[in-house]
DRENDO-1510 file (C-alpha; in Angstrom, 1 decimal, always signed):
<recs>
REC; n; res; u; v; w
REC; 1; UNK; -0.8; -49.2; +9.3 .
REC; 2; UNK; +1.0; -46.6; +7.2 .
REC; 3; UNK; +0.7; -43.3; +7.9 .
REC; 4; UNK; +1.4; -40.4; +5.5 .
REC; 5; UNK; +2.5; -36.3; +6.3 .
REC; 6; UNK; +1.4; -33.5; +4.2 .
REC; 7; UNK; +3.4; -30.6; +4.9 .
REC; 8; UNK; +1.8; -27.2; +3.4 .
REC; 9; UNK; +4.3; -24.3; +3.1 .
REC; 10; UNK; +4.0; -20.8; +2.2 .
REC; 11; UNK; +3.4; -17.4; +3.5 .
REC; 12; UNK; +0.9; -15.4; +5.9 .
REC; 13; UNK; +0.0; -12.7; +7.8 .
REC; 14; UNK; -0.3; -13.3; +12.2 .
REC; 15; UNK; -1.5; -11.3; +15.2 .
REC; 16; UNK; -0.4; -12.7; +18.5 .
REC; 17; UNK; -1.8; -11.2; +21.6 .
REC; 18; UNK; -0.1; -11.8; +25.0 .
REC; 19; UNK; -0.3; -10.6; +28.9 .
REC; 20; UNK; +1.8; -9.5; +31.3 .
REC; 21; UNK; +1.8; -8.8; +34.7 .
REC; 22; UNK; +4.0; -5.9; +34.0 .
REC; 23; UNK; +4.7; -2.8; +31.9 .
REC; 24; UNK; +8.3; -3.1; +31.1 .
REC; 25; UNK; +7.7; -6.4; +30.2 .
REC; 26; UNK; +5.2; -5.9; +27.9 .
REC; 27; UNK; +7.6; -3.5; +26.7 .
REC; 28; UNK; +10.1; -5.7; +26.0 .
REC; 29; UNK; +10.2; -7.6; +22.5 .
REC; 30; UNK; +12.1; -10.5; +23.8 .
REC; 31; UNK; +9.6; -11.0; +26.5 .
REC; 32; UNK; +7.0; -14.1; +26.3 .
REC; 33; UNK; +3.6; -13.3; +28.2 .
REC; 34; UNK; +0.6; -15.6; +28.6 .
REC; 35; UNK; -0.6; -15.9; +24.9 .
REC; 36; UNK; -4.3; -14.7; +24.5 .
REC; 37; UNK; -5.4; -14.9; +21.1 .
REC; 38; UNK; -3.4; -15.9; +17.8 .
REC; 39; UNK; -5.0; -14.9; +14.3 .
REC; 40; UNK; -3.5; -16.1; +11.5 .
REC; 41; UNK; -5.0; -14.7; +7.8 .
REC; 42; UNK; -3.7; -14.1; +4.1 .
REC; 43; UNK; -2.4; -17.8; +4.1 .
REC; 44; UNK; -0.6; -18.2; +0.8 .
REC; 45; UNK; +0.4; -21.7; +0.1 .
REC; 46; UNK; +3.8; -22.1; -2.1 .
REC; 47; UNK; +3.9; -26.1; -2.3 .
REC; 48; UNK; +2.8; -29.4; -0.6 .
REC; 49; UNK; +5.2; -32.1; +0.2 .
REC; 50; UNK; +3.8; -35.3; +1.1 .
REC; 51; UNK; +5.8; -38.0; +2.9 .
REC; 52; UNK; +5.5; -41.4; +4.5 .
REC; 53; UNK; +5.5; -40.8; +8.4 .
REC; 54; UNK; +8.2; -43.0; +10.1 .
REC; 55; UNK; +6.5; -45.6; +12.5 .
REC; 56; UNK; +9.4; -46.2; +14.8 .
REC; 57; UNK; +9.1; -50.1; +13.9 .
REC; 58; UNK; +12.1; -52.6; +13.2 .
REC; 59; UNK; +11.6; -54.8; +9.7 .
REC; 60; UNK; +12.9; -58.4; +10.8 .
REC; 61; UNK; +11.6; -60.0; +7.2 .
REC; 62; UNK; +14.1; -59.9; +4.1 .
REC; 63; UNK; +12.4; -57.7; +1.3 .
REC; 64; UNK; +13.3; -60.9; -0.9 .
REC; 65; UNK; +10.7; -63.4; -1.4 .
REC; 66; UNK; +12.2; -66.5; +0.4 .
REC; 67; UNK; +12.0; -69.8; -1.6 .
REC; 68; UNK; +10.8; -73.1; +0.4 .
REC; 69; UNK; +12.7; -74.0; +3.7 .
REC; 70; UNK; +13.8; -77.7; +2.7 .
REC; 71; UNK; +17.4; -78.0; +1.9 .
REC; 72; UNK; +18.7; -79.9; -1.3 .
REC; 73; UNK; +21.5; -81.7; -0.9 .
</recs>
């Protein structure tokens, strides 16, 4: 079965909350904590692209229609 991908971009607004264990961590922008809570608002979509999904499968028949499968001679 085919399968199709739409693919939304655009622009908008996030709030990530993490923990940490300690201050200077927390502290530190490079730092990745356990991720709480993620709101995501103001989502402003520029375009939408939509695309067949590859399925990973091999095509073994031509793509030409294949006449009958005596010979003539």
């Amino acid at each position: 079965m085919v399968k199709y991908l739409r693919i939304k971009s655009g622009e908008a607004n996030f709030q990530l909350v993490e923990r940490f264990d300690e201050v200077e961590k927390a502290a530190d922008p490079n730092a990745q904590g356990e991720v709480v809570e993620c709101k995501v608002e103001s989502i402003k979509i520029d375009f939408t692209k939509v695309k067949k999904e590859k399925d990973g499968r091999v095509k073994n028949s031509p793509s030409e229609v294949q006449g009958s499968s005596t010979k003539e001679t």
